[in-house]
PASE-954451 format. One line per 8 residues: number of its first residue (from 1); their letters; for each residue x negated, y negated, z negated of C-alpha. Coordinates in pm, whole numbers, m for minus. Layout:
BEGIN
NUM> a> X Y Z ~ ...
! end
This chain:
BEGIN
1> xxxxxxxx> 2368 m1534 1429 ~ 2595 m1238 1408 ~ 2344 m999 1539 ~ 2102 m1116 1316 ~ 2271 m1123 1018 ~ 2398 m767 1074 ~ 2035 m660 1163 ~ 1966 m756 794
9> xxxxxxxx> 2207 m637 629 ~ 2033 m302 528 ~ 1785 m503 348 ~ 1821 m564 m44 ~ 1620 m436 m360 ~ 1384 m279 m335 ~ 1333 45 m512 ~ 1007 m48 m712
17> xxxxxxxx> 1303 m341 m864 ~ 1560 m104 m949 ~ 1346 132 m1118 ~ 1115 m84 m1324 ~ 1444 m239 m1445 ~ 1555 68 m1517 ~ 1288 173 m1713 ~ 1266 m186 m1918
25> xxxxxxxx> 1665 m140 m1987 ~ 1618 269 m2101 ~ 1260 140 m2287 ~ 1095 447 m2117 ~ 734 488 m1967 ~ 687 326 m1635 ~ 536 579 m1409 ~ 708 426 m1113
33> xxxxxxxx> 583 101 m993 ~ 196 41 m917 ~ 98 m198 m1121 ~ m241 m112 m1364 ~ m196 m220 m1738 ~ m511 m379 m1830 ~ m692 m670 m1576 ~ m937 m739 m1389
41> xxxxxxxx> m1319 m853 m1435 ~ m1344 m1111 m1718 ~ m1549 m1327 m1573 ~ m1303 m1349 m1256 ~ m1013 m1445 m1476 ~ m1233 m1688 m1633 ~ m1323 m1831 m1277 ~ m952 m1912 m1187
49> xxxxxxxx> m854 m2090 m1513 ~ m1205 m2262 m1445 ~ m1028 m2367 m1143 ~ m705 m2447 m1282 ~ m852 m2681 m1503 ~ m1087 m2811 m1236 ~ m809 m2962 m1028 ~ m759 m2685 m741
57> xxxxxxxx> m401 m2707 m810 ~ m282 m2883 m452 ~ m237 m2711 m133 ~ m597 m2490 m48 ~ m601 m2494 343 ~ m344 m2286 503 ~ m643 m2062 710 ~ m797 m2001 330
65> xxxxxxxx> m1097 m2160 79 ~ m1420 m2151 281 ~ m1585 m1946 m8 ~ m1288 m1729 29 ~ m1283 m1656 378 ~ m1718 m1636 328 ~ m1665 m1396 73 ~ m1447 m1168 310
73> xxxxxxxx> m1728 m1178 584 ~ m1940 m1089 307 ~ m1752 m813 193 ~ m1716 m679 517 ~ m2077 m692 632 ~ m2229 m534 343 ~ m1978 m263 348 ~ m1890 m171 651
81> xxxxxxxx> m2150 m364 896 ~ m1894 m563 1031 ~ m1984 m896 1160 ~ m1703 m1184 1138 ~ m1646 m1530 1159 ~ m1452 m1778 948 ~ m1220 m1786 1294 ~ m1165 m1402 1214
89> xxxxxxxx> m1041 m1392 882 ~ m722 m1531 758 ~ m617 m1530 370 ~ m233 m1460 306 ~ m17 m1443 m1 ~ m105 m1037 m38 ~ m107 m778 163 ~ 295 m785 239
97> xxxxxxxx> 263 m1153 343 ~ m52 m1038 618 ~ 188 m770 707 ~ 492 m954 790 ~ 292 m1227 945 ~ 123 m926 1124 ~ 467 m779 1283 ~ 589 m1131 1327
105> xxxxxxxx> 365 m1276 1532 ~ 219 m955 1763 ~ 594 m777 1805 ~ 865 m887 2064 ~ 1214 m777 1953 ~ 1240 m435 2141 ~ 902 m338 2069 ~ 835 26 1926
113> xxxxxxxx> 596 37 1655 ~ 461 338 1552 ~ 409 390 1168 ~ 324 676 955 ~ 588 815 697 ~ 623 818 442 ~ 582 436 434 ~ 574 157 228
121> xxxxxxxx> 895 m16 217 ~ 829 m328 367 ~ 708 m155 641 ~ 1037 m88 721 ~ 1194 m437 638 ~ 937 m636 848 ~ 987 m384 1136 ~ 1408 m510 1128
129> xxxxxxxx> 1340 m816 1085 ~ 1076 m842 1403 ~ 1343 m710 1628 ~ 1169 m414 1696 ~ 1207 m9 1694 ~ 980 214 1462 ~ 837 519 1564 ~ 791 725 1245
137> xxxxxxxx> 471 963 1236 ~ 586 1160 953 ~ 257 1331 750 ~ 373 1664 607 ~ 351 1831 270 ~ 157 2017 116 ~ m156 1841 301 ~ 14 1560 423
145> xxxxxxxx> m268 1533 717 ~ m189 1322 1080 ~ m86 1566 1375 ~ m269 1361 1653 ~ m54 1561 1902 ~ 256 1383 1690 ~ 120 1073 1741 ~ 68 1101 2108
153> xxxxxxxx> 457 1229 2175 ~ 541 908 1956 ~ 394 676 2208 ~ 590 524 2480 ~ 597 250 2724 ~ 788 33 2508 ~ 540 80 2231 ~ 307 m207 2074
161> xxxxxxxx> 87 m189 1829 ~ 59 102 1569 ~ 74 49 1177 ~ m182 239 1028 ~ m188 316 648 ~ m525 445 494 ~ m574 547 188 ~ m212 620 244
169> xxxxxxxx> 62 515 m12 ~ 222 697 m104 ~ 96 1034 m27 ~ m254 955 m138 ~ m401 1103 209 ~ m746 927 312 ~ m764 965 723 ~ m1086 1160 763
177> xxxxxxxx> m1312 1016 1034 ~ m1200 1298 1319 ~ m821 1148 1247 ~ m929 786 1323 ~ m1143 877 1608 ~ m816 1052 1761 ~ m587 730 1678 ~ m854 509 1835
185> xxxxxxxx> m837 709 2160 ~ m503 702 2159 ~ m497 315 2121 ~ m762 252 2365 ~ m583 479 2681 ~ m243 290 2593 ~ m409 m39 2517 ~ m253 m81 2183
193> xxxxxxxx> m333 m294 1901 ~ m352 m114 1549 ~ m278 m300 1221 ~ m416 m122 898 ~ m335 m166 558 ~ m666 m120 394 ~ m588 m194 8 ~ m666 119 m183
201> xxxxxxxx> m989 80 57 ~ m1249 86 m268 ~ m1008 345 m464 ~ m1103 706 m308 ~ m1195 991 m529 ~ m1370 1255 m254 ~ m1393 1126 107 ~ m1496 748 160
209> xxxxxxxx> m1262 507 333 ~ m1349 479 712 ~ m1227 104 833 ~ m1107 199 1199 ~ m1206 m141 1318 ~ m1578 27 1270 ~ m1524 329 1542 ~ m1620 271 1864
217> xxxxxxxx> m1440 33 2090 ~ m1198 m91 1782 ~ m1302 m363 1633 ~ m1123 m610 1966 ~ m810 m408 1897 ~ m769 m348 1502 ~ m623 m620 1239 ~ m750 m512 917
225> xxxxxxxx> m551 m621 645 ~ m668 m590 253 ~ m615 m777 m116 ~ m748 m819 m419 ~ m478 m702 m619 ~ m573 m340 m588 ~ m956 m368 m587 ~ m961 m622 m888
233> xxxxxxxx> m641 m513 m1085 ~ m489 m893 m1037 ~ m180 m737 m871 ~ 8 m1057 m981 ~ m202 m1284 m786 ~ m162 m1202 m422 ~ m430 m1292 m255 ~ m483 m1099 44
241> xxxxxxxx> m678 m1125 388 ~ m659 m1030 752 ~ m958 m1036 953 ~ m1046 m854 1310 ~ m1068 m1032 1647 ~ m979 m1408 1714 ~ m652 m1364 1925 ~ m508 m1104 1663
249> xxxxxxxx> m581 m1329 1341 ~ m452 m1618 1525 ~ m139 m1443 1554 ~ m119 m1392 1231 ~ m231 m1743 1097 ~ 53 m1869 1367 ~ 343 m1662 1194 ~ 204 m1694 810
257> xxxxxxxx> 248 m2105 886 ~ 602 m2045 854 ~ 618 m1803 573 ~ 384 m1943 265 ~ 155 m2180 461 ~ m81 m2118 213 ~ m97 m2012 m160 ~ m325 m1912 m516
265> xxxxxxxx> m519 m2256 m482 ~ m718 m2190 m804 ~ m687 m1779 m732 ~ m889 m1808 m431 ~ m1240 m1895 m554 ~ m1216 m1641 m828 ~ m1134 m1384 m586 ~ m1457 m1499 m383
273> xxxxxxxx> m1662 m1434 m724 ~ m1487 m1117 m712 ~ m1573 m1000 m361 ~ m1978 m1121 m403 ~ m2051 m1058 m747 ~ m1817 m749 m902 ~ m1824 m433 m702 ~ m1951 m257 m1052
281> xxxxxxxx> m1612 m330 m1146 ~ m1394 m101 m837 ~ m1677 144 m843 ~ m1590 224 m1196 ~ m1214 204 m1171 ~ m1206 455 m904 ~ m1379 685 m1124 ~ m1137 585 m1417
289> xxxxxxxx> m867 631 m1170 ~ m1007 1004 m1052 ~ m1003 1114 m1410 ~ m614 966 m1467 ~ m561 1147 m1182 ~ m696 1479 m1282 ~ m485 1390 m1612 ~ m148 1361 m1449
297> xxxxxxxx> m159 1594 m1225 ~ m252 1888 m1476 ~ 10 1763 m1671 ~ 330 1740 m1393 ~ 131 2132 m1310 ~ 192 2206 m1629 ~ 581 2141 m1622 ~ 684 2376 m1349
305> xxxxxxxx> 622 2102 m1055 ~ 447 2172 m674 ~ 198 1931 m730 ~ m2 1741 m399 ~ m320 1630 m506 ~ m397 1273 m363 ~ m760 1174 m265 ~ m705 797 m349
313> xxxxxxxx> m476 516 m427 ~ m300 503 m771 ~ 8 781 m657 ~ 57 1121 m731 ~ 331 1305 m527 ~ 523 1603 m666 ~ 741 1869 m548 ~ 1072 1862 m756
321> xxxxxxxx> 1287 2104 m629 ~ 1274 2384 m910 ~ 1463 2150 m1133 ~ 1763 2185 m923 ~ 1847 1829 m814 ~ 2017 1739 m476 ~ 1710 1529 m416 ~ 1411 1269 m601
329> xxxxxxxx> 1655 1039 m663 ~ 1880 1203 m839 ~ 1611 1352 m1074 ~ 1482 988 m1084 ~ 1806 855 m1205 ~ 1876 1097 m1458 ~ 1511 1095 m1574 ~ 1508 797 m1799
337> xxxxxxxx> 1825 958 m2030 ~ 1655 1283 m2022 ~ 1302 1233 m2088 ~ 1247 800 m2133 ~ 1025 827 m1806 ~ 1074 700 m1468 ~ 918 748 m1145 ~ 964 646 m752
345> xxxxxxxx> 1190 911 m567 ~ 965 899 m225 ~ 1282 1027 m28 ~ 1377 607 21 ~ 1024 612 252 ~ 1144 839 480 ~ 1333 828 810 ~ 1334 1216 757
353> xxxxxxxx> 1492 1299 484 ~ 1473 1662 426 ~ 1108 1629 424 ~ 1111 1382 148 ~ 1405 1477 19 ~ 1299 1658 m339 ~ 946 1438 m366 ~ 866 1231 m650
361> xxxxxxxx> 608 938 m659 ~ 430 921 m1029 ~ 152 602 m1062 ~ m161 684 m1271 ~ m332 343 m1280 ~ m179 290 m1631 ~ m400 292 m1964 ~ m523 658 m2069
369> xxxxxxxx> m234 645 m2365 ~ 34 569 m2148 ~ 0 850 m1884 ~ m38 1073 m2200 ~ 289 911 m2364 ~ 453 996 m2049 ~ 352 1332 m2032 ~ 476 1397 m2431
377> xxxxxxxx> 832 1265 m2316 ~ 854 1513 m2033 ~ 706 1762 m2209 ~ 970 1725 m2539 ~ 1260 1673 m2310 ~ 1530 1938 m2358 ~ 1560 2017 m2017 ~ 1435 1840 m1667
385> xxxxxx> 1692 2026 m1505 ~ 2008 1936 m1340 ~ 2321 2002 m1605 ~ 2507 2151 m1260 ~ 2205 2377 m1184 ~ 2211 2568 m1548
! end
């Protein structure tokens, strides 16, 4: 009990809690924490207080609604030509819930896993709290692209599965197809399993998301995990999904039993109408989210900052150095005073961290007005820079 209770003891708040606090406390413009302002498809929100209403308020079953899990074999067949089963798809409580089931039920304490960084936190939390090692892949500014050869070196006997990230928060990096084909051959001469977190899948502004479970030889290897809450802008409802081969959802199904069981009765059918009927509705927020993007970034440009232009997700990443803080968080900290804006220091997803040491995270998925009220307040601020820099 000792040893576990010590091997938790890094884990607390997370930083997307401390700085939305912040920001509500200080009253300034949330630029931090990825979370759009304005909902999803009408007629989807409509759906689940149709549901609400119609009784679907008890326990749905644990392995998901069977128009649920449909809709996901839907989804994936007319996208990506994958062919599942209801056996193969599993819903969870979000993303983080298919995850942790993910790293709970396929990782042995003493197990490497080998994860791209910057990561998402959880990443790191489920990782401790599965017993087993991570093996950071760290993606470099400016391009922030995958060095297979990086990979390869990160690989070991005791390794297990790799977690894959793509689109990629928070750098904004979409793998390109000659990436996935090198982390597939890499999986299939070490006979790994790969779990990827798909859930910006829909929202990429140049190249198109490439599910790895699609590449040759894959699909009996890859858990592909995805939500709603990205796709749909229903962030608050967690409802995600893992689907891929029969022994690898089973695993997850097996751990998720003793985590939520099951969850979102009256959620679950109106993300099904979501999955068959509303794809108008991601196709035009990725081109909403494009132009937001084009928005903030000319605007950080604008105020002196190195600025790494994503090709999806809802995350810019900036280069803060000039101002002359020790590091992101420090500028992060003193940001809401100075200009009544906050953002995500990405330093606290790093193992290494001089290379993420003077990065800053800035969300765009936030109403046209917003992005430009945050922009005014860093662009009236007195200074940005550090009081001990001059």
């Amino acid at each position: 009990m000792a040893e576990h209770a010590l091997r938790l003891s890094g884990i607390g708040s997370t930083i997307f809690a401390e700085m939305s606090a912040l920001a509500v406390r200080t009253g300034s413009v949330n630029l931090g924490q990825g979370f759009p302002d304005e909902d999803g498809p009408a007629e989807v929100l409509e759906a689940a207080v149709a549901a609400v209403r119609g009784g679907r308020n008890q326990y749905p079953p644990g392995h998901g609604t069977p128009e649920l899990l449909d809709a996901v074999i839907g989804h994936q067949r007319r996208h990506y030509g994958l062919e599942l089963t209801r056996a193969q798809v599993v819903a969870t409580t979000g993303a983080t819930e298919a995850i942790a089931a993910a790293l709970l039920g396929l990782v042995d304490p003493g197990d490497e896993v080998v994860v791209l960084e910057p990561y998402y936190d959880s990443y790191v939390a489920m990782i401790q709290m599965a017993g087993a090692v991570r093996r950071p892949v760290t993606l470099r500014a400016p391009d922030f692209r995958l060095d297979l050869d990086v990979l390869a070196a990160a690989i070991t006997p005791r390794t297990r599965l790799i977690l894959l990230n793509t689109p990629h928060n928070p750098t904004g990096t979409v793998l390109t197809r000659a990436e996935l084909e090198g982390v597939a051959a890499l999986a299939i001469e070490h006979d790994l399993v790969v779990v990827t977190d798909e859930v910006y899948e829909h929202l990429t502004f140049e190249p198109p998301h490439v599910p790895l479970a699609t590449l040759p030889g894959m699909f009996d290897r890859t858990l592909t995990i995805s939500s709603a809450g990205k796709t749909f802008s229903v962030t608050g409802w967690k409802i995600g999904w893992a689907s891929g081969p029969e022994h690898l959802v089973a695993a997850v199904e097996g751990a998720k039993n003793w985590l939520s069981y099951s969850s979102g009765a009256p959620l679950q059918p109106a993300v099904a109408l979501a999955l068959n009927e509303h794809d108008a509705f991601h196709e035009a927020l990725a081109a909403d989210l494009r132009a937001k993007r084009d928005r903030l970034c000319a605007g950080l440009a604008d105020l002196g900052m190195t600025v790494h232009r994503p090709a999806g997700t809802y995350f810019v990443t900036t280069d803060v150095s000039a101002y002359g803080y020790a590091d992101g968080r420090a500028f992060c900290a003193a940001l809401p005073e100075r200009a009544g804006v906050v953002a995500i220091p990405s330093q606290v997803f790093y193992d290494d961290l001089e290379e993420g040491r003077h990065l800053v995270r800035w969300a765009f998925c936030k109403r046209a007005e917003v992005i430009e009220e945050g922009l005014d307040r860093l662009a009236a601020a007195r200074s940005l820079r550090s009081p001990a820099a001059g």
